[in-house]
N, C-alpha and C positions, 0 to 999 in steps of 0.2 A: 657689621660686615661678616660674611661668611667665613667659616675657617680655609684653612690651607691644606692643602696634602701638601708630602713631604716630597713630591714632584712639585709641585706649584710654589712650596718655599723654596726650590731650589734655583730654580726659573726666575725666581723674585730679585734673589740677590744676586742674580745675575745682571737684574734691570739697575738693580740699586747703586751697582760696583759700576756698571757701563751704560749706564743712559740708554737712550734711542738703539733698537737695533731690529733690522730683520732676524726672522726666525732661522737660516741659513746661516747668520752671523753667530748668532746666537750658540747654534751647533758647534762652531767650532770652541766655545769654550769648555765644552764638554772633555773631560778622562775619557780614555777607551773603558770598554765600549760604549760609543756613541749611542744615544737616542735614535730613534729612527726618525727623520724630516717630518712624517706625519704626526708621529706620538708626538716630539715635537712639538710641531703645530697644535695638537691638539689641546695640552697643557698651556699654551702661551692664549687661547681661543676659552677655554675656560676662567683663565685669571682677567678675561674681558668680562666676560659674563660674571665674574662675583665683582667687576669693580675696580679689581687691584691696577688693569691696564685701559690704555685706549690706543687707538692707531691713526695713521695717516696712509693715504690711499698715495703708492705711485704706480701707475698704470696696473695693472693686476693682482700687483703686490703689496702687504701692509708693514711698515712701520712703526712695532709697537713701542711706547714710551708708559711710565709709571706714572699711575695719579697719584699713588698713598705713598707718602716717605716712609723709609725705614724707621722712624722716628716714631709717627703715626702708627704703623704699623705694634711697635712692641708698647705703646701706653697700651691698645685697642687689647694685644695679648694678655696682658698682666693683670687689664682688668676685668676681663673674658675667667683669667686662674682664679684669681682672687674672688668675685661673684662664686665660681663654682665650688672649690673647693671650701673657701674661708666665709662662707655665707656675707660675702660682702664689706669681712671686717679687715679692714688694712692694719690694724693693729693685731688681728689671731696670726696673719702672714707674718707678719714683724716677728711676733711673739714665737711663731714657730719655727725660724728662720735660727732667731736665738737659743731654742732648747738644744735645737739641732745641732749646735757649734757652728753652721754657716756663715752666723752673723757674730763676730766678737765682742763682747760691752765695749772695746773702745773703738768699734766700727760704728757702734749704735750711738755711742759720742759724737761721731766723727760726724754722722747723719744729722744728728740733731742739731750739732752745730748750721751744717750748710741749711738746713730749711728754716734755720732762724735769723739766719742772714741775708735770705732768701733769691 
């Protein structure tokens, strides 16, 4: 899948948190200042075009709904970072996570526990 602009993840989680909605609907979950209707539109008409959305036709107007779960969406990311950065290796991530102090040894316990419990 295509990546996202930081317009179209925003748009995203908005389908994610609220299901179904027109893009007018939509607007209103916006902070001031608002989007404009058409940028808008235009950002919810490209996350059709990469995939993320699809819609339903009521008289003039479209109802858009999400095909990709947010679920779906962040393995797709992690392994998008991971490929890029870590040439692939889920263990240099790990490992890097750990120098870093992000990751504590007994987080890394913690982990190893649940995936061998599975």
């Amino acid at each position: 899948m295509k990546r996202l602009t930081n317009k179209e993840e925003v748009a995203m989680n908005h389908f994610w948190e609220h299901g179904s909605m027109f893009v007018k609907d939509m607007l209103e979950l916006y902070d001031a200042p608002k989007p404009h209707f058409n940028t808008l539109s235009t950002v919810v008409r490209g996350l059709e075009e990469k995939g993320y959305v699809a819609h339903r036709a009521f008289g003039s107007t479209y109802q858009y709904y999400p095909t990709v779960s947010r679920e779906e969406f962040s393995k797709r990311t992690l392994k998008s970072v991971i490929s890029k950065y870590f040439n692939n290796s889920y263990l240099g991530a790990v490992s890097s996570l750990v120098e870093e102090e992000d990751l504590s040894l007994d987080d890394l316990k913690k982990l190893i526990d649940q995936v061998e419990r599975g």
